[in-house]
SEGU-62504 format. One record per residue: residue number from 0; x, y, z of N, C-alpha, C in turn; residue in three letters. Coordinates in pm, whole numbers, plus 50000, padded with zeros to 5 digits. Layout:
BEGIN
 resi n.east n.north  n.up ca.east ca.north ca.up c.east c.north  c.up resn
  NUM      X       Y     Z       X        Y     Z      X       Y     Z  ALA
...
***
This chain:
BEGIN
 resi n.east n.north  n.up ca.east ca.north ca.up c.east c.north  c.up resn
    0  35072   69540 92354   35115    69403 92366  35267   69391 92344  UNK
    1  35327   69456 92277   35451    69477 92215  35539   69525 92321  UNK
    2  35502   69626 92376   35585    69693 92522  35545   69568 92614  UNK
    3  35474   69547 92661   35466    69424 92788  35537   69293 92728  UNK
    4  35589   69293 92653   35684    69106 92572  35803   69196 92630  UNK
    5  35821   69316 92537   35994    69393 92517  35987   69390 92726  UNK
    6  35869   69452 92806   35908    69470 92911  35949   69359 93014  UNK
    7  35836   69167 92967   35874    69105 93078  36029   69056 93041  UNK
    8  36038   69062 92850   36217    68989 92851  36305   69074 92922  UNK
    9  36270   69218 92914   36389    69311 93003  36404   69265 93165  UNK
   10  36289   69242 93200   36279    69180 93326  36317   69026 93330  UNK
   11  36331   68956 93262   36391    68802 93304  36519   68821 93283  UNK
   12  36570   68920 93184   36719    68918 93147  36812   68965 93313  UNK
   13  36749   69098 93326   36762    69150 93403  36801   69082 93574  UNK
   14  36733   68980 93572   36689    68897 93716  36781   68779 93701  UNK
   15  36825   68748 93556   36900    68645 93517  37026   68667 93539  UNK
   16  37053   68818 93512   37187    68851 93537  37271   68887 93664  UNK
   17  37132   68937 93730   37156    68954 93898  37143   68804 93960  UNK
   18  37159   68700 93967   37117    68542 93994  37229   68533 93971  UNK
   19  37320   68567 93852   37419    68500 93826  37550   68536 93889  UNK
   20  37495   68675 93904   37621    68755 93972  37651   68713 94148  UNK
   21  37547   68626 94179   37529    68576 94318  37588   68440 94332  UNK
   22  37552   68339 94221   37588    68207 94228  37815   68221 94309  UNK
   23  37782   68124 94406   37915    68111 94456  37995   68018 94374  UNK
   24  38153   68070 94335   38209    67982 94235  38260   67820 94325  UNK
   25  38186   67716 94250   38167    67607 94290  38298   67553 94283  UNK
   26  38393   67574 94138   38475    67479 94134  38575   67546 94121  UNK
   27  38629   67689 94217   38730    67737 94250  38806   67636 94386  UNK
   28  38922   67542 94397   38962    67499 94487  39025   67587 94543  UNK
   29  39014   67615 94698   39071    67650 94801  39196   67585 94865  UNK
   30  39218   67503 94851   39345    67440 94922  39418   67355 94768  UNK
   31  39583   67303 94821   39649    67272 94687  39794   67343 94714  UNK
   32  39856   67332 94594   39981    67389 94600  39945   67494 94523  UNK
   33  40051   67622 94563   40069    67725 94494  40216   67791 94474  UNK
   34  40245   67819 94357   40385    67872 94320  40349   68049 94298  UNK
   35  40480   68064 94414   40475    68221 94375  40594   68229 94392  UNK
   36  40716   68346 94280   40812    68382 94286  40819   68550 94344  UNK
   37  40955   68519 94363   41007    68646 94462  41018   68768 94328  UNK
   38  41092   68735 94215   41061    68789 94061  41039   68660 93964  UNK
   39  41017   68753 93885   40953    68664 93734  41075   68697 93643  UNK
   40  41143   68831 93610   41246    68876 93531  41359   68928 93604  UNK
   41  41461   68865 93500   41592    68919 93553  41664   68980 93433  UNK
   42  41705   69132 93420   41787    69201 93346  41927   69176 93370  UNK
   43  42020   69157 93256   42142    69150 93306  42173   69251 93243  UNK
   44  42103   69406 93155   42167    69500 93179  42289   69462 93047  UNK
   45  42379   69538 93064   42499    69499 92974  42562   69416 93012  UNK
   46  42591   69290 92916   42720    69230 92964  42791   69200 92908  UNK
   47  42955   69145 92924   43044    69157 92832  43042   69000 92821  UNK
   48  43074   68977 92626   43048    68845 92575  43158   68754 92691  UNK
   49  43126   68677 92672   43201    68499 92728  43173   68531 92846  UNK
   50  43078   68624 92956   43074    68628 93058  42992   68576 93114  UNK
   51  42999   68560 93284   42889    68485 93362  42718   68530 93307  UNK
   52  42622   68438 93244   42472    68429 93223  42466   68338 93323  UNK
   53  42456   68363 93410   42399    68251 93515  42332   68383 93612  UNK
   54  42164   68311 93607   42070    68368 93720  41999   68287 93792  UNK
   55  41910   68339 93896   41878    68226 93957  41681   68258 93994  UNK
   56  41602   68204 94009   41450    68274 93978  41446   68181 94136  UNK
   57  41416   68251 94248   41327    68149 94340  41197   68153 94383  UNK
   58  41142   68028 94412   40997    68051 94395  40997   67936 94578  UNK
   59  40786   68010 94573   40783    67917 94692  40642   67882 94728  UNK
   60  40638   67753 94757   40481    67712 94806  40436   67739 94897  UNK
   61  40349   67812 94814   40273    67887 94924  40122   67838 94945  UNK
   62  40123   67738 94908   39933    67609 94947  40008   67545 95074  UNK
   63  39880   67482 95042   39869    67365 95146  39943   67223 95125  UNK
   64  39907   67194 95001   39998    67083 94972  40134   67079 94905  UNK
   65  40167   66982 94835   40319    66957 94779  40329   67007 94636  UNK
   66  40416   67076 94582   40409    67178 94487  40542   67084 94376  UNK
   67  40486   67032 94267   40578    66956 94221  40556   67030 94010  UNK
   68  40711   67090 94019   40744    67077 93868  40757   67055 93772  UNK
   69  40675   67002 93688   40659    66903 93576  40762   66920 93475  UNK
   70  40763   67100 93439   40820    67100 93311  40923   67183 93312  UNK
   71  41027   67271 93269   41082    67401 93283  41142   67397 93120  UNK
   72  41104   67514 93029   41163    67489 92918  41169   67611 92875  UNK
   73  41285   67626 92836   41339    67749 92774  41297   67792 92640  UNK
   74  41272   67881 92564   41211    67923 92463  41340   67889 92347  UNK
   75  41465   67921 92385   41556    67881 92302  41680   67791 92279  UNK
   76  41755   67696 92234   41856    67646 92265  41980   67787 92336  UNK
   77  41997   67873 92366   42099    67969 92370  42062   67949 92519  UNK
   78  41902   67931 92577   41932    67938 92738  41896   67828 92795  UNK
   79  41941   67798 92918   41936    67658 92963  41874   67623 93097  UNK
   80  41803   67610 93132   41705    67582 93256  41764   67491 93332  UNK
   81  41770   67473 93497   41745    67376 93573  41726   67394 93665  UNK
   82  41610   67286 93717   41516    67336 93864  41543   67255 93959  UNK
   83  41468   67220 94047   41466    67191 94188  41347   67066 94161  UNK
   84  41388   66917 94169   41328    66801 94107  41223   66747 94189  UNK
   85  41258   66769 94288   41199    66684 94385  41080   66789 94463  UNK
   86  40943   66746 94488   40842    66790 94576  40901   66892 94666  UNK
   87  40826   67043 94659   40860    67169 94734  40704   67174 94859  UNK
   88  40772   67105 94940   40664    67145 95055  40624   67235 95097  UNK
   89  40450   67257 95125   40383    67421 95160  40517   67477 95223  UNK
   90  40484   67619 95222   40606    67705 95296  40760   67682 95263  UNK
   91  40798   67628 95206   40909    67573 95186  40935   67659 94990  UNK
   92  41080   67679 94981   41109    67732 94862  41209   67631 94780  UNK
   93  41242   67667 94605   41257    67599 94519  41316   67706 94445  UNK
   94  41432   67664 94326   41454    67765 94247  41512   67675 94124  UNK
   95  41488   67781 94034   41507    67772 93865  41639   67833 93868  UNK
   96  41736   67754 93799   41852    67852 93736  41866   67842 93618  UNK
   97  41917   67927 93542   41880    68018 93386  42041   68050 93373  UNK
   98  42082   67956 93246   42235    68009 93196  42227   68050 93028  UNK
   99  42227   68186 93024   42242    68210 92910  42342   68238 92823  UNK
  100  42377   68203 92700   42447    68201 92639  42536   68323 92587  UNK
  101  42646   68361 92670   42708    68547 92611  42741   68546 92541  UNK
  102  42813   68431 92445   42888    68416 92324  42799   68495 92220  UNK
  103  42704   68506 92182   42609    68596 92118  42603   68763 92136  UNK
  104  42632   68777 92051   42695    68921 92064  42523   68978 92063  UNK
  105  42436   69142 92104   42359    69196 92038  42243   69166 92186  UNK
  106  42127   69270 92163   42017    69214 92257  41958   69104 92249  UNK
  107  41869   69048 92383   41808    68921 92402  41688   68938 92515  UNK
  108  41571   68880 92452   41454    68869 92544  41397   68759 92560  UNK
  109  41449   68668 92626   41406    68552 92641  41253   68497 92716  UNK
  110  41212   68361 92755   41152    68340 92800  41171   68169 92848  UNK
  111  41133   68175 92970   41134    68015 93078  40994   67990 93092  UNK
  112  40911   67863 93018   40787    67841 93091  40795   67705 93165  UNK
  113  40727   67752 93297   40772    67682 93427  40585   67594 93447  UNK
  114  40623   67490 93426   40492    67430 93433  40460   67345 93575  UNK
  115  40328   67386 93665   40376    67266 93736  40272   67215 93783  UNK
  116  40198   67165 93923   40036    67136 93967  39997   67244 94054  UNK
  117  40064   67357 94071   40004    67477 94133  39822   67492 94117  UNK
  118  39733   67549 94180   39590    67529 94169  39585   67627 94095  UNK
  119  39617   67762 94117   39583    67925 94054  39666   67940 93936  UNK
  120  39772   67899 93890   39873    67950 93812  39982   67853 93756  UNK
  121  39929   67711 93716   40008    67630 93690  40107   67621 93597  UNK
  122  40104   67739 93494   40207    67819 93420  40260   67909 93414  UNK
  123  40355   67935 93429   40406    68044 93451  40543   68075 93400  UNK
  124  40502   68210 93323   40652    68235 93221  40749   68341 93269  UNK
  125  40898   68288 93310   40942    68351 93345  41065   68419 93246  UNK
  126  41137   68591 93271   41194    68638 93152  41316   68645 93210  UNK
  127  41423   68637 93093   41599    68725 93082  41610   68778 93007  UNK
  128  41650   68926 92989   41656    69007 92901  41843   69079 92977  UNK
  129  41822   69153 92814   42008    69216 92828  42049   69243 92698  UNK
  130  42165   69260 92737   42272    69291 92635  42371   69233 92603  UNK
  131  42423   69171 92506   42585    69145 92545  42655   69245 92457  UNK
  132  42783   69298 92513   42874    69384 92415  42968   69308 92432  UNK
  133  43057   69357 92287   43183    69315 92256  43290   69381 92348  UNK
  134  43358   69351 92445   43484    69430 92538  43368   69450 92635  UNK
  135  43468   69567 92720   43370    69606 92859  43243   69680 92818  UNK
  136  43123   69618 92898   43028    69690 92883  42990   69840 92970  UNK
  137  42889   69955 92909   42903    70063 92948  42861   70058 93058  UNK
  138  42930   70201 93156   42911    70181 93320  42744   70237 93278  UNK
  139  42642   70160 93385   42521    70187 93380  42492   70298 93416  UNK
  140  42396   70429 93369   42321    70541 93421  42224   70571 93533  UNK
***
C-alpha cells in the first residue's frame, strides 16, 4: 500500500512538472519599446587630472513603440548624467552623456542607472571606470 501512495505522488508530481514545462508564457509582451545600447561601459584608462571626463553611451529602440526615459541617475555627485528628453522612436537612437569629475586624483568605478518603459529591460545600469593621475598619464600597454 505504501509503494502504490509513494508511486501515484511520483506520478502526479511528475505529470505536474511536464504540464508546466508546456504552459505558453501568457504575460510575456511581444511588442513595446525596447532599449538596447551599442556599450554599457566606458574605460577611460588613465587620465590626467583636470582633464576631459566627458563620454557618451548611445542607445536605441529597438520595439515597436516609443521608448521614453524616465530617470538617469548617477551613483555619485562626482558624475553627472544627461540624456535625450524627449520620446526615441522604434528604430531611431538616443544617448546618455556621462561627465566625470578628474579633479579626483586615484581609481573610479562608477555607475549610471538608466530607467525607462522598455518591455524586457526597463533598467539598466550603465559603467565608467579609470584612472586619474597626477601629470601625464602612462602610455598604455
Amino acid at each position: 500500500m505504501k509503494k502504490l501512495f509513494l508511486f501515484s505522488l511520483l506520478a502526479v508530481l511528475t505529470l505536474g512538472i511536464a504540464k508546466a514545462q508546456d504552459a505558453p508564457a501568457a504575460d510575456v509582451p511581444t511588442s513595446g519599446p525596447k532599449i538596447s545600447f551599442t556599450n554599457i561601459e566606458h574605460n577611460y584608462g588613465q587620465i590626467q587630472k583636470a582633464s576631459d571626463g566627458n563620454c557618451e553611451f548611445e542607445f536605441t529602440n529597438t520595439g515597436t513603440e516609443p521608448l521614453i526615459l524616465s530617470n538617469v541617475r548617477a551613483s555619485c555627485g562626482c558624475t553627472t548624467p544627461s540624456y535625450t528628453k524627449e520620446p526615441v522612436m522604434p528604430g531611431k537612437t538616443g544617448t546618455i552623456k556621462v561627465h566625470y569629475n578628474t579633479n579626483n586624483i586615484g581609481g573610479f568605478n562608477k555607475s549610471v542607472t538608466v530607467t525607462s518603459n522598455a518591455i524586457d529591460n526597463p533598467r539598466v545600469t550603465l559603467r565608467i571606470k579609470g584612472t586619474v593621475v597626477e601629470g601625464h598619464p602612462l602610455p598604455q600597454q
